[in-house]
N, C-alpha and C positions, 0 to 999 in steps of 0.2 A: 434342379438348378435354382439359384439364390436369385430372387427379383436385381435387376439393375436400379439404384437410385438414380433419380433424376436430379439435374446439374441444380434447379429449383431447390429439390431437398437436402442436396448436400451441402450447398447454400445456407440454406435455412437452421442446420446443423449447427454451422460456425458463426451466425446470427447469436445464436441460443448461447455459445458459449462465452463469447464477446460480451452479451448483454449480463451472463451470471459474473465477469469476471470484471464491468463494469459496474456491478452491484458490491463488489467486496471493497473493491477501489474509494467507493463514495462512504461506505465503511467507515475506510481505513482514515479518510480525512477529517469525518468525525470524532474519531478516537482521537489520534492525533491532535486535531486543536484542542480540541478538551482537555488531554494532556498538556500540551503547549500554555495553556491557561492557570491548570492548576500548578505547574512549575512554576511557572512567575508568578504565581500569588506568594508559593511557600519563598519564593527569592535564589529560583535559581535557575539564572537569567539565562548563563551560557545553556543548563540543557533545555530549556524553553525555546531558545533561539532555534537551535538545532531540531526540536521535534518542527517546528514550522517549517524549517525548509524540509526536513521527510513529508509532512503532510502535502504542502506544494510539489516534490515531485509524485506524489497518490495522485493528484489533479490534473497532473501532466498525465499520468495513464489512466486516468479516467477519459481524458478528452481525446487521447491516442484511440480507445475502444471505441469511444462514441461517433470518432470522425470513418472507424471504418467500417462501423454498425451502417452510418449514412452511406457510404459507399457502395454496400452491397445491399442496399434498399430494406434496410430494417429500420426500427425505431431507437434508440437508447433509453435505456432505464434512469429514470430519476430518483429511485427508491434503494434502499437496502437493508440485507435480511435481520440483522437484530438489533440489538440495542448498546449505545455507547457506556462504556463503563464508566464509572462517574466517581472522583471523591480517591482514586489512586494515590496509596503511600508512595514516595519515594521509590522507594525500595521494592515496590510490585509492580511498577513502572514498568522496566525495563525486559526483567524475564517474560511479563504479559506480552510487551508487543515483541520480542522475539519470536515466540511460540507463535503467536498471531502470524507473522511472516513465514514464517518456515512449513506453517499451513497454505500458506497463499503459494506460496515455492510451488510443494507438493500441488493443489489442485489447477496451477497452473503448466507443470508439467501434463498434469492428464490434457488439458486444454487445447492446449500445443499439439499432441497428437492428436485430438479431434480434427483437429485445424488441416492436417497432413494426412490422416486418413480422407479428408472428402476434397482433397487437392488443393488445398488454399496455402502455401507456399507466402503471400504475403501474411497473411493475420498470424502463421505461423512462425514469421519474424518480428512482428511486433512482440510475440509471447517471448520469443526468447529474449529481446533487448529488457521488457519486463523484468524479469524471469532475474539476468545478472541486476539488475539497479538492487531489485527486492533483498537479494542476496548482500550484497553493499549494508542494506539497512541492518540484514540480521548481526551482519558481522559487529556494524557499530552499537545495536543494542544489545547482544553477547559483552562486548567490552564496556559498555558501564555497566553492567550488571557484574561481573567480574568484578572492576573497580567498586563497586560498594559492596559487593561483598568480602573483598578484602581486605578494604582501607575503611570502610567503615564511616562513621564520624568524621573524619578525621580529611576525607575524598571530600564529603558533602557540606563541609565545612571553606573548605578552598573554593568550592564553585561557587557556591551561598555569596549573595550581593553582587554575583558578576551581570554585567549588562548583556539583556535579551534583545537587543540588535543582532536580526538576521540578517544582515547584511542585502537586504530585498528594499529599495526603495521605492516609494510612493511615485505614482504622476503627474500629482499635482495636486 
């Protein structure tokens, strides 16, 4: 007969994966403005605009994990596992952070069932509302990747000089 877990460790289970899944998050922000930065240096505004609001929603599920990391008596992570890629052509932009998501897709699908194997029905919906946003971002980084590999010059030439207003105002 298989030991029963106790409600503690099953607990403690969906802690673990909350906190891994808030580590990729914090990640993703860094990538993200980074990117966001080096688009508007090279002068292109609109997709700078737009990786900063992707990066701002990473923040919003980082702070979704962190708030339910506090909930169920864990800590949040302020750390993450590797290192920001730096110095991104155009053109490696986009299929990077596709792949980058469509990884997080997949290991947040395992998560989600973590979440349901040790009973946690809420963290388990957090994963899923995740889980489509993420999805959201791949589809829109698939499509400029598309877009410049199609159009080429000619794509990145039309966005070149657009204004990187994210439409995200200051408070003061």
């Amino acid at each position: 007969m298989a030991a029963q877990t106790t409600k503690e460790e099953r607990r403690q289970k969906v802690i673990e994966v909350l906190n891994e899944a808030r580590a990729m998050e914090l990640q993703a922000i860094g990538q993200y403005m980074n990117q966001h930065y080096g688009l508007d240096d090279m002068d292109y505004g609109e997709l700078a605009g737009k990786m900063k609001l992707i990066a701002i929603d990473e923040m919003r599920h980082a702070e979704m994990f962190a708030e339910r990391i506090k909930e169920l008596g864990g800590e949040p992570t302020t750390t993450y596992p590797g290192k920001v890629s730096k110095g991104q052509a155009v053109e490696k932009v986009y299929p990077f952070d596709a792949n980058l998501e469509d990884d997080t897709i997949d290991v947040y699908n395992q998560f989600l069932l973590t979440c349901r194997e040790n009973g946690d029905s809420v963290s388990m919906k957090i994963f899923e509302t995740v889980i489509e946003e993420e999805q959201i971002h791949v589809n829109y980084f698939d499509s400029i990747a598309d877009n410049i590999t199609k159009h080429g010059d000619a794509y990145l030439a039309r966005i070149a000089g657009t204004s990187s207003a994210a439409g995200v105002g200051g408070s003061g």
